[in-house]
C-alpha positions as CSV (number, residue, x, y, z in Angstrom):
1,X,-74.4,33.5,-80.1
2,X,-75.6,37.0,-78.8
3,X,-77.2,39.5,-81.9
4,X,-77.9,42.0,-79.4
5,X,-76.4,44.0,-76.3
6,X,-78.5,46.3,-74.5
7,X,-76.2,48.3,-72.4
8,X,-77.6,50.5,-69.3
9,X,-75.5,52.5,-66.8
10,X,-77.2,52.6,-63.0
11,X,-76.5,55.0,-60.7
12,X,-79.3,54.8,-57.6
13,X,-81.7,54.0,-59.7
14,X,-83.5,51.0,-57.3
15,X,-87.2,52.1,-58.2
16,X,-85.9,52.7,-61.9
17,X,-84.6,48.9,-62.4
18,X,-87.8,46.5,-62.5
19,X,-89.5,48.9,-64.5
20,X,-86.7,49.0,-67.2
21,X,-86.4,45.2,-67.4
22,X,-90.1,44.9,-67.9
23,X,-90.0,48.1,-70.5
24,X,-86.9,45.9,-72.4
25,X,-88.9,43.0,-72.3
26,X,-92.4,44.3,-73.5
27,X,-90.5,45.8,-76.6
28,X,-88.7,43.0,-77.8
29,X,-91.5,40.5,-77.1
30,X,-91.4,39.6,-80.8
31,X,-87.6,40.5,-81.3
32,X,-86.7,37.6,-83.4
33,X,-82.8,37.5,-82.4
34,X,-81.3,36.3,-79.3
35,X,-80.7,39.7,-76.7
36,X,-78.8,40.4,-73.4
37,X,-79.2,43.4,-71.1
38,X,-75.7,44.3,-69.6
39,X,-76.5,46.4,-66.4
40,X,-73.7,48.4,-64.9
41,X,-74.2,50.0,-61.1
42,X,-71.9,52.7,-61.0
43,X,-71.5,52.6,-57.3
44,X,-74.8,53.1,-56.4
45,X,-75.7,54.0,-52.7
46,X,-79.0,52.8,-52.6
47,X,-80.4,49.3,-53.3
48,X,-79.9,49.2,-57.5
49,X,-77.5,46.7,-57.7
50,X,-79.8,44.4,-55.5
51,X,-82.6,45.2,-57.6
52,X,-80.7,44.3,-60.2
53,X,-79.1,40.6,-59.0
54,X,-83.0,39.8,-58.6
55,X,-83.6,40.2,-62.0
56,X,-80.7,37.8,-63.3
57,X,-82.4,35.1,-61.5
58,X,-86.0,35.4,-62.9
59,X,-84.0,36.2,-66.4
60,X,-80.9,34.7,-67.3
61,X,-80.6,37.0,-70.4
62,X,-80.0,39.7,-67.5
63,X,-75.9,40.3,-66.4
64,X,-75.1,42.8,-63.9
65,X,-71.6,44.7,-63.6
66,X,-70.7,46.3,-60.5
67,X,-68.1,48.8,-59.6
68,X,-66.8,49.8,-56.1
69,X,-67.4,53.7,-56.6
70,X,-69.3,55.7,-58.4
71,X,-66.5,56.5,-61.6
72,X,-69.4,58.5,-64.1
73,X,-71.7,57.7,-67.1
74,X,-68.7,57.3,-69.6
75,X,-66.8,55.0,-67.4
76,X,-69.8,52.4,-66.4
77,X,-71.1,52.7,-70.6
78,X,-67.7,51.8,-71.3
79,X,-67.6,48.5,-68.9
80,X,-70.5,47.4,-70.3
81,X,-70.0,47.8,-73.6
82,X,-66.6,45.9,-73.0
83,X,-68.0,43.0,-71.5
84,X,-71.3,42.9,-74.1
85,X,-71.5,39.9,-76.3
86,X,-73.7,41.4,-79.1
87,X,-72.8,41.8,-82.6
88,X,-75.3,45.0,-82.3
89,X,-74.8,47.4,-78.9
90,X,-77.7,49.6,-78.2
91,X,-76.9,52.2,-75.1
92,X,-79.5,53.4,-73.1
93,X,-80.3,55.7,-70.1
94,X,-81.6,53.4,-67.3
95,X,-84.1,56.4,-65.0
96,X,-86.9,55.2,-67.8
97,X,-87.1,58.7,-69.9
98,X,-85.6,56.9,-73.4
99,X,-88.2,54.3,-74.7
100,X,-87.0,50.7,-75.8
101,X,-89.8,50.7,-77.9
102,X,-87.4,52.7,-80.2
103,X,-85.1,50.0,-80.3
104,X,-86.0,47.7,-83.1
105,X,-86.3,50.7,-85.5
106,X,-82.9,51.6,-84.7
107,X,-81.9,48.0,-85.2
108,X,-83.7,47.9,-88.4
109,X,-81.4,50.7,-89.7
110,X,-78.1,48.8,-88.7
111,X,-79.4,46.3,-90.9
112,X,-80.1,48.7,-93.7
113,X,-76.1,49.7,-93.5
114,X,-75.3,52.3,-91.1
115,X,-72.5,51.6,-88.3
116,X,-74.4,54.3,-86.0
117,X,-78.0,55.2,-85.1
118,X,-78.2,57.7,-83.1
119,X,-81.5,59.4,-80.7
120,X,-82.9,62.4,-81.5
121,X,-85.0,63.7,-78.5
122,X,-87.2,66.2,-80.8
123,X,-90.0,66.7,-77.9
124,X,-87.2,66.0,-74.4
125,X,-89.1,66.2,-71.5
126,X,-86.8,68.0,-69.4
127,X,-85.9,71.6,-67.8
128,X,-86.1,74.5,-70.1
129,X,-82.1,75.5,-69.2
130,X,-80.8,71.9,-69.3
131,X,-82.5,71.6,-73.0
132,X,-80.6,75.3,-74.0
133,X,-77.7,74.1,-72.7
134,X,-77.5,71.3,-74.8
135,X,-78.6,73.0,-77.9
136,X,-75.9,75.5,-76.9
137,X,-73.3,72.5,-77.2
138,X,-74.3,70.3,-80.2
139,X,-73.9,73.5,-82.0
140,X,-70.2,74.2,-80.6
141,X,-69.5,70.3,-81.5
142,X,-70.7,70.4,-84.6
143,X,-68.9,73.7,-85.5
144,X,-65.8,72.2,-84.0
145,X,-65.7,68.9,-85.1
146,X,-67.5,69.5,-88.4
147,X,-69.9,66.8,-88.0
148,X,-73.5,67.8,-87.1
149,X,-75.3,65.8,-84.3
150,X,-78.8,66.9,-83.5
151,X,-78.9,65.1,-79.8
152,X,-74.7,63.7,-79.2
153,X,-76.5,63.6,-75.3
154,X,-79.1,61.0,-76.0
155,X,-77.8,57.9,-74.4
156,X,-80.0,56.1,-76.6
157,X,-77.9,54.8,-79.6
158,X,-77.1,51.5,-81.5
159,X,-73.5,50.6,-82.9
160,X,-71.9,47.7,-84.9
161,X,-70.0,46.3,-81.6
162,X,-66.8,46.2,-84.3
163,X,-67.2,50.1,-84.1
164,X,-67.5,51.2,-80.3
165,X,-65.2,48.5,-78.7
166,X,-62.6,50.3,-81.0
167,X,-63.1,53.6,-79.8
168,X,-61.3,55.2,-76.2
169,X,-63.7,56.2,-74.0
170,X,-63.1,58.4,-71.0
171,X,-64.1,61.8,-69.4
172,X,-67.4,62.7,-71.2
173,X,-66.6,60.9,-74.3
174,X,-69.6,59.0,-74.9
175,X,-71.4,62.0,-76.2
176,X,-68.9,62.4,-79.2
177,X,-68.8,58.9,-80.2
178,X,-71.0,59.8,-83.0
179,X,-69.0,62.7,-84.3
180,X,-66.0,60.7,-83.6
181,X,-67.4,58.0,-85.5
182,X,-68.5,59.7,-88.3
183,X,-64.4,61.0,-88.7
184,X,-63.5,57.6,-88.8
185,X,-65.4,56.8,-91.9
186,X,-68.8,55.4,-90.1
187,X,-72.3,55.7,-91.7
188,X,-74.6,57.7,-89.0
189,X,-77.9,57.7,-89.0
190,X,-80.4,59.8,-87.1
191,X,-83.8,59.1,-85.9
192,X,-86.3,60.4,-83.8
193,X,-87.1,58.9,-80.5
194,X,-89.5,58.9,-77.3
195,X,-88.6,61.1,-74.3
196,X,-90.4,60.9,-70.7
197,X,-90.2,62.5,-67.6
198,X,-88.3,61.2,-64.9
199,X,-90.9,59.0,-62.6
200,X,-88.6,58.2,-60.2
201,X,-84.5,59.3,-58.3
202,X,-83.2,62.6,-59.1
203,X,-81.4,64.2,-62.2
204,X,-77.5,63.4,-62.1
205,X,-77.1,65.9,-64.4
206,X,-75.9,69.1,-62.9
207,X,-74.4,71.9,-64.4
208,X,-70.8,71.2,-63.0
209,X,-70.8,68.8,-66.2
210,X,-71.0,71.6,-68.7
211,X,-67.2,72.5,-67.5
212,X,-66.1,68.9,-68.2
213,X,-67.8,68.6,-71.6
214,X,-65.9,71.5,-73.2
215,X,-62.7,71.1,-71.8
216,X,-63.6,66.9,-73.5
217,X,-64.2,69.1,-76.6
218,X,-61.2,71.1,-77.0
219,X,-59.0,67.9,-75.9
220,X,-60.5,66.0,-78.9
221,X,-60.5,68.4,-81.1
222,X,-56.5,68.9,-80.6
223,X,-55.8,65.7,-80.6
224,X,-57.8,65.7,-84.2
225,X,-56.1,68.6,-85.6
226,X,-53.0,66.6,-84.4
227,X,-53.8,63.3,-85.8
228,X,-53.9,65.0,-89.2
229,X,-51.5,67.9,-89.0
230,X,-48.5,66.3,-86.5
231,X,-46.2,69.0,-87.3
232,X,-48.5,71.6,-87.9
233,X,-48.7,72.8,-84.2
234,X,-44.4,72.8,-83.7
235,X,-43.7,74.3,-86.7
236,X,-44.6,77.7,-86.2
237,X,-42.7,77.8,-82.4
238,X,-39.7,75.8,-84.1
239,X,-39.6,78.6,-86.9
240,X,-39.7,81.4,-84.6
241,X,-37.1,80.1,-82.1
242,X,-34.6,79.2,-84.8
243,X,-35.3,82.8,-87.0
244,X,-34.4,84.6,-83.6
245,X,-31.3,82.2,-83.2
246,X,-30.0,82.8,-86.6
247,X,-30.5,86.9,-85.8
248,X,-28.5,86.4,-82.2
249,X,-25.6,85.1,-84.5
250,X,-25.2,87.5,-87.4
251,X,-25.4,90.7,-84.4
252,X,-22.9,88.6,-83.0
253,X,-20.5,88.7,-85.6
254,X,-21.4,92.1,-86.9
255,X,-21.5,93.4,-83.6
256,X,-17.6,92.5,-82.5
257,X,-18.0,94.5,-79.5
258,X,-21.1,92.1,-77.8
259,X,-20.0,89.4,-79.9
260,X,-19.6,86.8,-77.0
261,X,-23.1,87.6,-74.9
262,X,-24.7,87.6,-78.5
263,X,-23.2,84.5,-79.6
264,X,-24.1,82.7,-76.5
265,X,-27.9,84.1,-77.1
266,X,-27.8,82.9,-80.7
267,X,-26.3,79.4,-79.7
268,X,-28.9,78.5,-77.1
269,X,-31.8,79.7,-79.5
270,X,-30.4,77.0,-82.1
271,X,-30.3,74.4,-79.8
272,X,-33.3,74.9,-79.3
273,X,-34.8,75.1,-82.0
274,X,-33.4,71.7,-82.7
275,X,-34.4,70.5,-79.7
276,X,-38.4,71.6,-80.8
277,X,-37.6,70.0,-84.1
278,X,-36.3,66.6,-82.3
279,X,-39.4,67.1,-79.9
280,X,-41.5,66.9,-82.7
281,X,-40.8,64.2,-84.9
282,X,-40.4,62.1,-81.7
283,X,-43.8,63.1,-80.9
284,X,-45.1,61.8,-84.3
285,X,-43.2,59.1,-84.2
286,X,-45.0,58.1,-81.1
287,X,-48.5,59.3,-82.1
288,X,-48.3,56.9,-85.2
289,X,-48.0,54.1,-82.5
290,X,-50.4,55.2,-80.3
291,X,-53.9,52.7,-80.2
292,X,-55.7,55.6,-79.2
293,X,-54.9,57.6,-82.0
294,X,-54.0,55.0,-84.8
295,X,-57.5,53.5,-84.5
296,X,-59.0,56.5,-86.0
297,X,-57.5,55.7,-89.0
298,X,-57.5,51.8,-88.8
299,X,-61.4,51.6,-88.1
300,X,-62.3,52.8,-90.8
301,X,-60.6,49.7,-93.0
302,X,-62.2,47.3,-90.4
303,X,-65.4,48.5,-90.6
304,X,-65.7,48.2,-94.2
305,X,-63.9,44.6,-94.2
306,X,-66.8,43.5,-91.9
307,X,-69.5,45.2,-93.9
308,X,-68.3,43.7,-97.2
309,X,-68.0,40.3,-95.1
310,X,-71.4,40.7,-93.9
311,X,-72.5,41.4,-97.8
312,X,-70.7,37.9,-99.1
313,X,-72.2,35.9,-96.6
314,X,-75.8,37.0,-97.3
């Protein structure tokens, strides 16, 4: 039985990867639960995934995941964190800048009752615009989404594994699985953490991500406003369409002289308006059977089930 998951995406990070294990290792020295370190190498170019198989031979609580390309941060944190064995998944960066020294605290507040801890990089140790910038987007995701995140691009974070394996993960989602969380009913906690320069590699973070990040914002919020409004977005279109139909009609027959044209107008509006309306229950119809968007709403009964489980058996 696995307590712990220690999840780490890799992407050319071969000078990076025997420091890490040694940095893990050194902080839970006197961890008194039985840990694993999933390592993913996102299609690494250099040697990191050799690195890596080297140290699941001098450590067998070491397993290495390994994809063929190199498919982004989200996609390799997601393949971990399927294949992770813990009951508690802690994410982390693997270029050596978050500390696993902070780890046990944030394991000490799962234990306390929250479902998410999240990193708060209060002194980051990194460029002056790549700090704005993120400033500049936790605001607009916490405006947006209504949950305030001081840090949603720490990597550094620890779940309940019943929480993030239900969530969807693409794109650059795994910088709103707090806010996301929170929706669905999770208790977040924030903490403080260490932040050091990069020793080694180069910065994968460019500003071509800042594109991809609010377009994953707007996407999520829609599909929020959705989830709780499904008809809210058709209605107004479907109103519209059928108000202008209903005007074609009475012109027509008031109007003998362009009756036919009119008529024709008015008819087509109607059908389409019932077409929109058709179009819309369908499409909430379908959303209810969606797993991506049902499990907003079924998570939160889960997570209390296994928190009130948790509380029995103690």
């Amino acid at each position: 039985m696995t307590d712990l998951s220690i999840v780490v995406p890799l992407y050319n990070e071969e000078d990076n990867v025997p420091l890490l294990h040694a940095a893990i290792s050194g902080a839970l020295a006197d961890f008194p639960r039985v840990y694993e370190v999933v390592l993913v190498d996102d299609g690494s170019k250099d040697a990191t995934f050799d690195a890596a198989v080297a140290l699941v031979r001098r450590d067998p609580r070491v397993r290495v995941v390994k994809f063929r390309g190199n498919y982004g941060q989200t996609a390799a944190m997601a393949a971990g964190i399927r294949e992770a064995r813990g009951d508690i998944i802690v994410t982390m960066d693997g270029d050596l800048q978050n500390d696993p020294l902070d780890i046990p605290d944030m394991i000490r507040l799962i234990d306390e009752g929250h479902d998410i801890v999240v990193g708060w990089r209060k002194k980051r140790q990194d460029g002056g615009m790549r700090v704005f910038v993120s400033k500049v987007a936790n605001r607009i995701m916490a405006r947006l989404m209504g949950v305030a995140v001081r840090d949603s691009g720490c990597s550094l974070k620890a779940f309940r594994s019943i929480l993030i394996k239900q969530l969807p993960m693409y794109g650059e989602m795994h910088r709103f699985i707090p806010a996301l969380s929170r929706l669905a009913g999770a208790r977040l906690a924030q903490v403080e953490v260490r932040h050091h320069p990069r020793q080694f590699g180069v910065s994968k973070y460019g500003f071509s991500r800042i594109y991809k990040v609010m377009l994953d914002i707007i996407s999520i919020r829609v599909l929020l406003s959705y989830v709780r409004r499904p008809m809210a977005w058709p209605r107004l279109l479907i109103a519209l369409v059928t108000a202008l139909g209903i005007a074609a009609v009475i012109a027509a027959v008031v109007n003998g002289g362009i009756a036919l044209p009119m008529l024709a107008i008015g008819s087509l509006l109607l059908s389409l308006g019932l077409f929109l309306l058709g179009w819309a229950v369908i499409g909430q119809m379908l959303a209810s059977l969606s797993d991506n968007v049902s499990s907003f709403a079924i998570l939160g009964a889960k997570l209390s089930n296994a928190i009130r489980h948790e509380g029995e058996e103690r």
